[in-house]
C-alpha atoms as a printed R data frame, in Angstrom:
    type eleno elety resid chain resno      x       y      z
1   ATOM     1    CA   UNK     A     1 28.536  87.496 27.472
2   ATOM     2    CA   UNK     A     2 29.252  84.548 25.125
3   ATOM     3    CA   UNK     A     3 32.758  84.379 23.612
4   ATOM     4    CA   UNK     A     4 34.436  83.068 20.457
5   ATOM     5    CA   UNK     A     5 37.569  81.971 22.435
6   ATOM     6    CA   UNK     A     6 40.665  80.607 20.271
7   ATOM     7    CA   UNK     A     7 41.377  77.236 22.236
8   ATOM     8    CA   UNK     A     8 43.693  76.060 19.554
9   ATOM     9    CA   UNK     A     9 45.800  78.784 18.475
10  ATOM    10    CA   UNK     A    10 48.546  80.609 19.996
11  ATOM    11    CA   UNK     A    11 52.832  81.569 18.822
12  ATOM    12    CA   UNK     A    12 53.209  77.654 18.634
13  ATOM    13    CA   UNK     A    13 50.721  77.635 15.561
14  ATOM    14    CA   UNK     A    14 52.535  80.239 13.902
15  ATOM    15    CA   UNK     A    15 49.473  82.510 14.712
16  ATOM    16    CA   UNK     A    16 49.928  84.233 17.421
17  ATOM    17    CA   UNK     A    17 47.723  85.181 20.424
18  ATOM    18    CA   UNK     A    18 44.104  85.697 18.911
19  ATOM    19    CA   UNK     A    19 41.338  87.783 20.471
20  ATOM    20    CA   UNK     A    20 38.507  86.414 22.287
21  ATOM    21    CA   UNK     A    21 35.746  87.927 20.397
22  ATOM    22    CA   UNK     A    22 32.256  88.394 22.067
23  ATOM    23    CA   UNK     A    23 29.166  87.300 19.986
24  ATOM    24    CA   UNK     A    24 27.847  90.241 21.149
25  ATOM    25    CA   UNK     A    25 30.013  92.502 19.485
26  ATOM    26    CA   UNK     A    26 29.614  90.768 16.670
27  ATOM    27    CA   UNK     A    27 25.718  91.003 16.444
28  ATOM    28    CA   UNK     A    28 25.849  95.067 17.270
29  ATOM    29    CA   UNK     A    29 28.962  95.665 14.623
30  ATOM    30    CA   UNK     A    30 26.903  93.949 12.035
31  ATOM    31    CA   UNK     A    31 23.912  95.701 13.111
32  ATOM    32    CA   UNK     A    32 25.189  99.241 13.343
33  ATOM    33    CA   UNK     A    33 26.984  98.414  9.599
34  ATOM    34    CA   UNK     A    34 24.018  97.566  8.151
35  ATOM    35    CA   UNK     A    35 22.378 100.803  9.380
36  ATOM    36    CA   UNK     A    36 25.588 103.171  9.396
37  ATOM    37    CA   UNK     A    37 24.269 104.789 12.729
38  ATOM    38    CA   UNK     A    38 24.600 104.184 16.477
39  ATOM    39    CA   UNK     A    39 21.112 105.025 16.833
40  ATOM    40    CA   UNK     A    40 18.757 102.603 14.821
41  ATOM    41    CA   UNK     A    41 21.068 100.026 15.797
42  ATOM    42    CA   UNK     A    42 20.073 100.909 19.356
43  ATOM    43    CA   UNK     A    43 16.716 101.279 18.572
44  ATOM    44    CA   UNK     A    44 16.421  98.011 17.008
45  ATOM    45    CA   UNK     A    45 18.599  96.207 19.592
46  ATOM    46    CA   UNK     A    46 16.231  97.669 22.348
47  ATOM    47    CA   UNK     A    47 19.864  98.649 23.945
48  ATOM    48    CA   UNK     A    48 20.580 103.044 24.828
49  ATOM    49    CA   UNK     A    49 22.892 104.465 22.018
50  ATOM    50    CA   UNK     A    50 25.688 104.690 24.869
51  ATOM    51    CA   UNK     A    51 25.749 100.778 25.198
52  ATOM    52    CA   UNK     A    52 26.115 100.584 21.633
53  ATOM    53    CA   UNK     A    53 28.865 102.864 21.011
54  ATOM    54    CA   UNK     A    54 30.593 100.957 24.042
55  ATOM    55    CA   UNK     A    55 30.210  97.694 22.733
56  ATOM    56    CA   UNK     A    56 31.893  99.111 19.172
57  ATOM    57    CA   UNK     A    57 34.786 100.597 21.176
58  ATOM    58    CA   UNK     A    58 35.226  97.747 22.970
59  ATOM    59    CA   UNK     A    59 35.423  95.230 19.610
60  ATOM    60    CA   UNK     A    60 37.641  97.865 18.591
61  ATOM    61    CA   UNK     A    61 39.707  97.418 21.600
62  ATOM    62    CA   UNK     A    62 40.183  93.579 21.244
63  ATOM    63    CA   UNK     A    63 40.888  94.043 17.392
64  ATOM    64    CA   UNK     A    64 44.192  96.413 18.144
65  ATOM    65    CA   UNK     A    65 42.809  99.492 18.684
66  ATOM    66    CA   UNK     A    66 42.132 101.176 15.177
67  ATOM    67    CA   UNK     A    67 38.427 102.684 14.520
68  ATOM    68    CA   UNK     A    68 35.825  99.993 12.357
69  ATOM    69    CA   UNK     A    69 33.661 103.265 11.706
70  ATOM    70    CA   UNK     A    70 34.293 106.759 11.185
71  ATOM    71    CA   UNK     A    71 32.216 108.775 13.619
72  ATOM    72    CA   UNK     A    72 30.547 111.169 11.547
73  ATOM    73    CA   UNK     A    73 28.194 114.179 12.378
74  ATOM    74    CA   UNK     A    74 25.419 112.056 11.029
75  ATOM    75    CA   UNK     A    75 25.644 108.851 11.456
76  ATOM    76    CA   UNK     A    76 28.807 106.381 10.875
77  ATOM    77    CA   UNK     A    77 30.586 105.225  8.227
78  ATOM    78    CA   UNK     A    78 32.605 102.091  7.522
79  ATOM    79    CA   UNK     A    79 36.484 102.234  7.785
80  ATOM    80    CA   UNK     A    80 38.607  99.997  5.833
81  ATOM    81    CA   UNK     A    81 39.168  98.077  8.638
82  ATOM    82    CA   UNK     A    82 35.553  97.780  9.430
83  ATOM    83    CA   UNK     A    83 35.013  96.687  5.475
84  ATOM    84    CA   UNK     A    84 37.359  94.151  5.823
85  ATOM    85    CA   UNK     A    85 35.616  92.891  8.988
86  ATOM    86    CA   UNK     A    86 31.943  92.948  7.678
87  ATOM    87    CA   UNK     A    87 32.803  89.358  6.032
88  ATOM    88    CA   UNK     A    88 33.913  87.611  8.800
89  ATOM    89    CA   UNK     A    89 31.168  89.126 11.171
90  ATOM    90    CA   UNK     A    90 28.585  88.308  8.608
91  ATOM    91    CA   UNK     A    91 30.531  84.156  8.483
92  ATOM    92    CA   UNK     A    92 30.168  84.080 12.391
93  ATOM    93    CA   UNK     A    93 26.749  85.006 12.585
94  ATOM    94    CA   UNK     A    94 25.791  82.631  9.798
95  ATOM    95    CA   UNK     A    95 27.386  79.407 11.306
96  ATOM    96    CA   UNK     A    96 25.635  80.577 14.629
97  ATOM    97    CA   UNK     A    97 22.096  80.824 12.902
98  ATOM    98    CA   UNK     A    98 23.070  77.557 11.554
99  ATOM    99    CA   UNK     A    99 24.069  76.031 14.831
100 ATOM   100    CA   UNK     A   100 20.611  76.992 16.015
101 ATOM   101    CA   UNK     A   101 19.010  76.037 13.396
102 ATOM   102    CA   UNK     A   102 20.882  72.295 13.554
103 ATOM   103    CA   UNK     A   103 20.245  72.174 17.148
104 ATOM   104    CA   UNK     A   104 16.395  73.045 16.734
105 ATOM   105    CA   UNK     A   105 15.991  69.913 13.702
106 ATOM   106    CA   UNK     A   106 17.965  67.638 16.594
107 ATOM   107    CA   UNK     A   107 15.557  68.673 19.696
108 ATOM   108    CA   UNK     A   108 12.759  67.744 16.936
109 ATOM   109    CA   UNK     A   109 14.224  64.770 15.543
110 ATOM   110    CA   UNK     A   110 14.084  66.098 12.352
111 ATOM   111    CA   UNK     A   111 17.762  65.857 11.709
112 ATOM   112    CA   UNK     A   112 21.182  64.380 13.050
113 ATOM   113    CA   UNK     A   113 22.090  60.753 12.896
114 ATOM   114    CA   UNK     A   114 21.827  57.328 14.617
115 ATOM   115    CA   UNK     A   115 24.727  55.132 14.555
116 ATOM   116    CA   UNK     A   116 23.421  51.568 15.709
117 ATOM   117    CA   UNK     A   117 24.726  48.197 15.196
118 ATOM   118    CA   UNK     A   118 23.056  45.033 15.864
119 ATOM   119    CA   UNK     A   119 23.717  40.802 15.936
120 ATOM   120    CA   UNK     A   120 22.745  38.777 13.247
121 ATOM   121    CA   UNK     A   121 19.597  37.814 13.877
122 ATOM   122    CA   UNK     A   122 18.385  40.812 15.277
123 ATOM   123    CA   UNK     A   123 18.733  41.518 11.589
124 ATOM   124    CA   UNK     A   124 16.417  38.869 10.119
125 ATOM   125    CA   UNK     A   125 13.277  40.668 11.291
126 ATOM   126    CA   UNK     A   126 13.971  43.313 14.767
127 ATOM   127    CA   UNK     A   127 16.322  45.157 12.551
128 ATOM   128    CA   UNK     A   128 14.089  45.817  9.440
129 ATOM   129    CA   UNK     A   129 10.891  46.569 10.860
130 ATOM   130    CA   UNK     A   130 12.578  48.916 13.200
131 ATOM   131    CA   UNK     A   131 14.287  50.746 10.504
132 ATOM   132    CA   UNK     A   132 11.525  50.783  8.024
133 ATOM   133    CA   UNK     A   133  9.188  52.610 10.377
134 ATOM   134    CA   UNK     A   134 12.003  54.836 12.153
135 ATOM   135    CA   UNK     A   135 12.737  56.456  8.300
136 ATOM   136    CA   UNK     A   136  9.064  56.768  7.616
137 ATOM   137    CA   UNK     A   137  8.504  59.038 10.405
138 ATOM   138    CA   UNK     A   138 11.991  60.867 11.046
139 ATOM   139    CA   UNK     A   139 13.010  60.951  7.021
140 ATOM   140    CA   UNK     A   140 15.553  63.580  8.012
141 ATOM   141    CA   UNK     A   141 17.895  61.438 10.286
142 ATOM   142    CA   UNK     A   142 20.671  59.961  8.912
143 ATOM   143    CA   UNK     A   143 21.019  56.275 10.084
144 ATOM   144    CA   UNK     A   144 24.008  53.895  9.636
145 ATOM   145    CA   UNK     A   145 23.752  50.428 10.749
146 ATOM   146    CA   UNK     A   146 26.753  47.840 11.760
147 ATOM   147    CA   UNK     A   147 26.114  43.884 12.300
148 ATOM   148    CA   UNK     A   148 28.620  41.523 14.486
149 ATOM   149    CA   UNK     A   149 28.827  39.625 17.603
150 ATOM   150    CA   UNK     A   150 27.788  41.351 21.120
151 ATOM   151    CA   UNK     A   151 31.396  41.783 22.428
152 ATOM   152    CA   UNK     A   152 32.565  43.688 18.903
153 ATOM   153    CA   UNK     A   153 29.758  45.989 19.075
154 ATOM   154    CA   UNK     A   154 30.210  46.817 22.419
155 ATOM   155    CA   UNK     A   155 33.319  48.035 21.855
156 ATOM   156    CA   UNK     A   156 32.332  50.201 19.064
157 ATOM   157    CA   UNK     A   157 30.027  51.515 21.469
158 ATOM   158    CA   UNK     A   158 32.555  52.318 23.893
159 ATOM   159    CA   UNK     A   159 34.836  53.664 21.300
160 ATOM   160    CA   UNK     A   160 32.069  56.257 20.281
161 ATOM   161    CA   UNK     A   161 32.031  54.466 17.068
162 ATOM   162    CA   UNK     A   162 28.394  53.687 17.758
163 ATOM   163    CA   UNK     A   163 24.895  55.429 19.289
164 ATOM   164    CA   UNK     A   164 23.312  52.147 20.088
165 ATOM   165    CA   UNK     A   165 23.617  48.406 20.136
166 ATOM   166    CA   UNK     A   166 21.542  45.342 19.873
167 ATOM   167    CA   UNK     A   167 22.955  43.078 21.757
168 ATOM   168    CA   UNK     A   168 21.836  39.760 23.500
169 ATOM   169    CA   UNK     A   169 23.204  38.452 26.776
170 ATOM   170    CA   UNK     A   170 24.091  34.862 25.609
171 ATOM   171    CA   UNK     A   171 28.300  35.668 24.828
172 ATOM   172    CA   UNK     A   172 28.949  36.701 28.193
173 ATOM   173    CA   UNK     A   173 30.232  40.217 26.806
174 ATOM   174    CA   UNK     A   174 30.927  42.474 30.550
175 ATOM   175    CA   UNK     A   175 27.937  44.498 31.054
176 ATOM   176    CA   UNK     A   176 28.497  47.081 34.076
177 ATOM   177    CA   UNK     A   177 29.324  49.887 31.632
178 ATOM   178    CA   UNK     A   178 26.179  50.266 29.559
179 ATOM   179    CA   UNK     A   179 22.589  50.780 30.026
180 ATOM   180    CA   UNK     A   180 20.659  47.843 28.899
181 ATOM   181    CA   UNK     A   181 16.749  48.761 27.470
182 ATOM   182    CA   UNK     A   182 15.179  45.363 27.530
183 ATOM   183    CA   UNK     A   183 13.526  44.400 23.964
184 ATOM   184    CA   UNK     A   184 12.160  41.269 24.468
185 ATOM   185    CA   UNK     A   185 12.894  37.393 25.471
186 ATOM   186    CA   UNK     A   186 13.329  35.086 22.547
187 ATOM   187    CA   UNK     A   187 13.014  31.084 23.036
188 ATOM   188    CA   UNK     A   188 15.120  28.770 20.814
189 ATOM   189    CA   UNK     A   189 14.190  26.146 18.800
190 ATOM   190    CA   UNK     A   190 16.602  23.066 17.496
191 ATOM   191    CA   UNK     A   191 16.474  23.183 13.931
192 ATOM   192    CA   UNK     A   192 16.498  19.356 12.635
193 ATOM   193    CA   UNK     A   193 16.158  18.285  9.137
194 ATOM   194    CA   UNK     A   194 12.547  17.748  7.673
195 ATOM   195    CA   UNK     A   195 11.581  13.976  8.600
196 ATOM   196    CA   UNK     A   196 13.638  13.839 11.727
197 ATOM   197    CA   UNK     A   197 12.585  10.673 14.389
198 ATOM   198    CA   UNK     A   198 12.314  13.579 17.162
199 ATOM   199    CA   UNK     A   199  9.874  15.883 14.716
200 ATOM   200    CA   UNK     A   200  6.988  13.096 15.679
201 ATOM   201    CA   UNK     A   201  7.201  13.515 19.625
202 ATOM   202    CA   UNK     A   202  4.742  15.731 21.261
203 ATOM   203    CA   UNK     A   203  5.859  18.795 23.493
204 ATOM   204    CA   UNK     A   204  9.545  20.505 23.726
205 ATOM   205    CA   UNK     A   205 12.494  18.759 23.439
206 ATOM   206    CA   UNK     A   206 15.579  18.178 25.885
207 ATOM   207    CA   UNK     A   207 18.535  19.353 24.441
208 ATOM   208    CA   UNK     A   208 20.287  16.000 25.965
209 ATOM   209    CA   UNK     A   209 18.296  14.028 23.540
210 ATOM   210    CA   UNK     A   210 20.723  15.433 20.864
211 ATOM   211    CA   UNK     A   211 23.938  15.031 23.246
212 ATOM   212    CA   UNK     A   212 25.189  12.327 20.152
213 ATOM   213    CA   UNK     A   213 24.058  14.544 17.273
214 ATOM   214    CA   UNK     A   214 26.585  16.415 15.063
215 ATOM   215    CA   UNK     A   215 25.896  20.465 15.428
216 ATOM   216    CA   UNK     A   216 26.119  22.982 12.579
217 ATOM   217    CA   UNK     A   217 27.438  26.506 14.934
218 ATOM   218    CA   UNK     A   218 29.377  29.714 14.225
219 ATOM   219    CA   UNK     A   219 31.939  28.960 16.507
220 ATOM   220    CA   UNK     A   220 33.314  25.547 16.905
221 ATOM   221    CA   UNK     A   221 33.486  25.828 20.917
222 ATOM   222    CA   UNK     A   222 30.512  25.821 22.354
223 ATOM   223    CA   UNK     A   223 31.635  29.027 25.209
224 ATOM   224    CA   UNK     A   224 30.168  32.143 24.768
225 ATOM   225    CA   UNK     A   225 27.136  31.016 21.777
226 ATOM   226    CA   UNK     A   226 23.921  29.240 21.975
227 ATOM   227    CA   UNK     A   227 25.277  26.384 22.754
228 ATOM   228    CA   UNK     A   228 26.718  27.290 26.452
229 ATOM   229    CA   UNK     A   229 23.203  25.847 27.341
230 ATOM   230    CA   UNK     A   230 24.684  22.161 25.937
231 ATOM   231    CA   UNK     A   231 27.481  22.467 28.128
232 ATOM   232    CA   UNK     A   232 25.022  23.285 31.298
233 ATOM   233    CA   UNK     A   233 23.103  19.977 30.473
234 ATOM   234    CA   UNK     A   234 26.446  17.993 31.247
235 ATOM   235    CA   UNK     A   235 27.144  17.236 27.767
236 ATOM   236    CA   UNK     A   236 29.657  19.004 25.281
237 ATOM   237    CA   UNK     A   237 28.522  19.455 21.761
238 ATOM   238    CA   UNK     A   238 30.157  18.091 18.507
239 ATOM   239    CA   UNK     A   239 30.542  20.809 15.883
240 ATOM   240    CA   UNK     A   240 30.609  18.888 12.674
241 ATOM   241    CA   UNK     A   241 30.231  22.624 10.854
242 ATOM   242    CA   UNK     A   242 31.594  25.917 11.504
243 ATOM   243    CA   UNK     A   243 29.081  27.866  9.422
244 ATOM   244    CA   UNK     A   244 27.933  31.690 10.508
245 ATOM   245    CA   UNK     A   245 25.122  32.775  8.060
246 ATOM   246    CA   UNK     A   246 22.295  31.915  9.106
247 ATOM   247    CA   UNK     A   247 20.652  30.736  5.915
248 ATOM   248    CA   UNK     A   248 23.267  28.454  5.567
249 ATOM   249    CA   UNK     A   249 23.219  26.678  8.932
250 ATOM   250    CA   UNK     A   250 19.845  26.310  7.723
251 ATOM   251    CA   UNK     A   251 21.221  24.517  4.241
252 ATOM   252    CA   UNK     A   252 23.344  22.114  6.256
253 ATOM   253    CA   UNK     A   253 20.779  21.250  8.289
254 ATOM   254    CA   UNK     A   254 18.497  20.459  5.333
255 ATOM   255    CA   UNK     A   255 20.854  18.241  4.108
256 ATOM   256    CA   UNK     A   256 21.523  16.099  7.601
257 ATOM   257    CA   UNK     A   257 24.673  17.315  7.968
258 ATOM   258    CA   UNK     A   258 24.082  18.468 11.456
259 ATOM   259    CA   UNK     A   259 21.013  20.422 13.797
260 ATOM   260    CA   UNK     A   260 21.161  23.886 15.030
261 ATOM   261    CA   UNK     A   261 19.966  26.116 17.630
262 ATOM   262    CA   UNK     A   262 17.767  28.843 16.118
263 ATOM   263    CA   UNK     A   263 16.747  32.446 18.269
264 ATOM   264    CA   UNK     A   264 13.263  33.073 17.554
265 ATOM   265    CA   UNK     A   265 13.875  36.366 15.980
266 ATOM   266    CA   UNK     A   266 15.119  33.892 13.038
267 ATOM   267    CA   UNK     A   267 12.280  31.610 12.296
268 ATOM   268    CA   UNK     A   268 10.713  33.623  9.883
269 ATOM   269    CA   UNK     A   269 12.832  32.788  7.341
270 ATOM   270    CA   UNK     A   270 13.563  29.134  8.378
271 ATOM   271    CA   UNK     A   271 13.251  27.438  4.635
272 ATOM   272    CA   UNK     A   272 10.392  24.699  4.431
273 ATOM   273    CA   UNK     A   273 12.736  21.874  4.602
274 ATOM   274    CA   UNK     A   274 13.871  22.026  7.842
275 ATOM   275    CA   UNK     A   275 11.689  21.838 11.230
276 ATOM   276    CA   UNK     A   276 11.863  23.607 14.477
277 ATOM   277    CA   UNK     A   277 11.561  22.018 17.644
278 ATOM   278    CA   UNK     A   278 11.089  23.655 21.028
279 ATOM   279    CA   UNK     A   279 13.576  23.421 23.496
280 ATOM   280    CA   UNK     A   280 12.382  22.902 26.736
281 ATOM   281    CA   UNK     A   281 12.775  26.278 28.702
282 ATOM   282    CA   UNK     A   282 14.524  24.525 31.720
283 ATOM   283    CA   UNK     A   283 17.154  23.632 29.402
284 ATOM   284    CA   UNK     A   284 17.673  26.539 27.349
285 ATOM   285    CA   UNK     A   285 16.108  29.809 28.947
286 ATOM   286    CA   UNK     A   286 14.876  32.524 26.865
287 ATOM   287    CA   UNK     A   287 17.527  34.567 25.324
288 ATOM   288    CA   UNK     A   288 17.293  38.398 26.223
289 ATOM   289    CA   UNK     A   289 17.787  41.001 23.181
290 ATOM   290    CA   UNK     A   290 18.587  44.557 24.483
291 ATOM   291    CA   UNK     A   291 19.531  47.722 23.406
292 ATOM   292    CA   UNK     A   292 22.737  48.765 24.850
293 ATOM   293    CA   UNK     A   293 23.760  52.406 25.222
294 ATOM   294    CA   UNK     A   294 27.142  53.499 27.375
295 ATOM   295    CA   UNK     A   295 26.305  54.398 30.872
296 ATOM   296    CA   UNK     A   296 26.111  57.952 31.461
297 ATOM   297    CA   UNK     A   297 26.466  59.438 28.394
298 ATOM   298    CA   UNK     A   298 23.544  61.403 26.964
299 ATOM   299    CA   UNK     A   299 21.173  59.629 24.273
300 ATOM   300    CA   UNK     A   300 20.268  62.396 21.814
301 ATOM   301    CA   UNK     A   301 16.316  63.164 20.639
302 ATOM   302    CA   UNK     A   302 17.104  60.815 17.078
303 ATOM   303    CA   UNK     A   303 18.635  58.377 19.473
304 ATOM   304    CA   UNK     A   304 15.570  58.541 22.227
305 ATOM   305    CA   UNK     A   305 13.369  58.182 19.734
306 ATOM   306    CA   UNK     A   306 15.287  54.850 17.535
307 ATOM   307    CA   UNK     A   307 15.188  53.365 20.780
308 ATOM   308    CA   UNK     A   308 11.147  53.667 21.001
309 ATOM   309    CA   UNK     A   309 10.983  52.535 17.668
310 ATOM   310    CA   UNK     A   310 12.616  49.645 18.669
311 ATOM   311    CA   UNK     A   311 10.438  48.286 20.934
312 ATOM   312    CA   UNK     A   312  8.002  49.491 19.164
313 ATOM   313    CA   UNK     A   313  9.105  46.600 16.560
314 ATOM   314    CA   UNK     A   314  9.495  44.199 19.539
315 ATOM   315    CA   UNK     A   315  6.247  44.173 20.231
316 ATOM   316    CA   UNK     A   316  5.250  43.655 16.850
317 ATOM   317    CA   UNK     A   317  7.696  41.114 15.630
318 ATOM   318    CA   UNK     A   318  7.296  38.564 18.552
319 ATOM   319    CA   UNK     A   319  4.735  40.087 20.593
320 ATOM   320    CA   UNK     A   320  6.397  40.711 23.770
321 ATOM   321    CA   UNK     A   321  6.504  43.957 25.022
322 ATOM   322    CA   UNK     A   322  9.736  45.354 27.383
323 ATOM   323    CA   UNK     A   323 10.137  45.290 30.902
């Protein structure tokens, strides 16, 4: 027998000790007041009359005591009491319908929310295509969408501030507590201005070709960004610019102020003035892109299905598929 339990109240709430109220009750009250008799409530609750009568005695019971219906030769009638209690019955069993209802939409995805946050360039092109389709087939979700670095959204994720991350594995963000659903590999290019002497050479470059060049990053140490891979090749890169939006790293570039690293995910909107040059792999691997959920907690149906979505997009954005 399912009960309404008060978890919260009690003489330290001013309220006193409140009854724990059976559903049940609640269901044959309503049932037998909308019918005044014992016996088409039965009838319709597939229950004897007997059970019925005991389940209004005991509601009764838990209530204080007094009588919700007058026992009458034919039938019942509604006390005061019982008049007074028709509203609240009648509130209960409409926020349970509701809860069912709510919890039906959710098993279909065709309600409830997704809370997702992802790293900037998972937003030039992942992000977008992702969304787009996700809304076109589940237009009943709510969806809210946070960008920053891999460590802060992590923590939101933690925090329960967040369903789902994309997150890459390049700032060295602690990883044991999630559950990581590979996206895709991305390569990096060196973005150099238009013209540049290495733009001529054939085949990828090595990144200790541009150990003297000035560097246009979001960070001006190299830890925990692209650049860690500058630091592997025995050389430590000079940030001339500490510049975070991507389009205008791209701007400072353009203008020889400096070359950047570029993720793949961004080239599509690389402007026609600067060029990308491959990095050779053995220099800087393939960055992985993942969507991060917390370990152990359970991924509702919207969630599940963002998450296909998601690769999904993968696939089409850069053509790899997941793992």
């Amino acid at each position: 027998m399912t009960a309404m339990s008060n978890t919260h109240g009690g003489a330290e709430d001013g309220l006193g000790a409140l009854p724990d109220l059976s559903t049940v009750w609640v269901r044959v009250f309503l049932e037998v007041a909308r019918h005044g008799s014992f016996t088409v409530a039965a009838r319709n609750l597939g229950w004897t009359q007997s059970a019925v009568s005991r389940q209004i005695s005991a509601l009764e019971s838990a209530l204080g005591g007094g009588p919700l219906f007058d026992r009458l030769p034919r039938g019942v009638r509604l006390t005061e009491a019982g008049r007074t209690f028709v509203a609240h019955a009648e509130a209960v069993a409409g926020s349970l319908h509701a809860a069912v209802r709510d919890l039906a939409a959710l098993r279909e995805v065709a309600g409830g929310r997704v809370r997702f946050g992802a790293f900037s360039t998972a937003d030039a092109a992942l992000v977008p295509w992702a969304l787009a389709a996700f809304r076109a087939r589940y237009p009943e979700v709510r969806t809210s969408r946070e960008e920053g670095l891999t460590p802060r959204l992590l923590e939101r994720l933690s925090a329960g501030r967040l369903d789902l991350a994309v997150v890459s594995t390049t700032q060295g963000a602690p990883m044991e507590a999630y559950t990581l659903h590979h996206l895709l590999d991305e390569p990096l290019y060196v973005a150099v201005p238009a013209g540049h002497p290495l733009t001529g050479e054939p085949g990828p470059v090595r990144l200790s070709r541009l150990a003297d060049a000035d560097w246009v990053s979001g960070s001006a140490r190299p830890e925990g960004t692209l650049l860690d891979a500058a630091l592997r090749q025995g050389f430590r890169p000079r940030v001339a610019h500490v510049v975070a939006d991507w389009t205008a790293k791209q701007g400072y570039v353009a203008a020889g102020l400096g070359v950047a690293l570029v993720p793949a995910l961004a080239v599509a909107s690389v402007r026609p003035d600067v060029a990308l040059l491959p990095v050779h792999p053995e220099d800087v691997p393939c960055r992985a892109v993942y969507a991060a959920t917390v370990r152990g907690w359970s991924l509702s149906p919207a969630v599940r299905a963002f998450l296909g979505v998601l690769r999904e997009a993968a696939v089409s954005v850069t053509g790899a598929g997941s793992r």
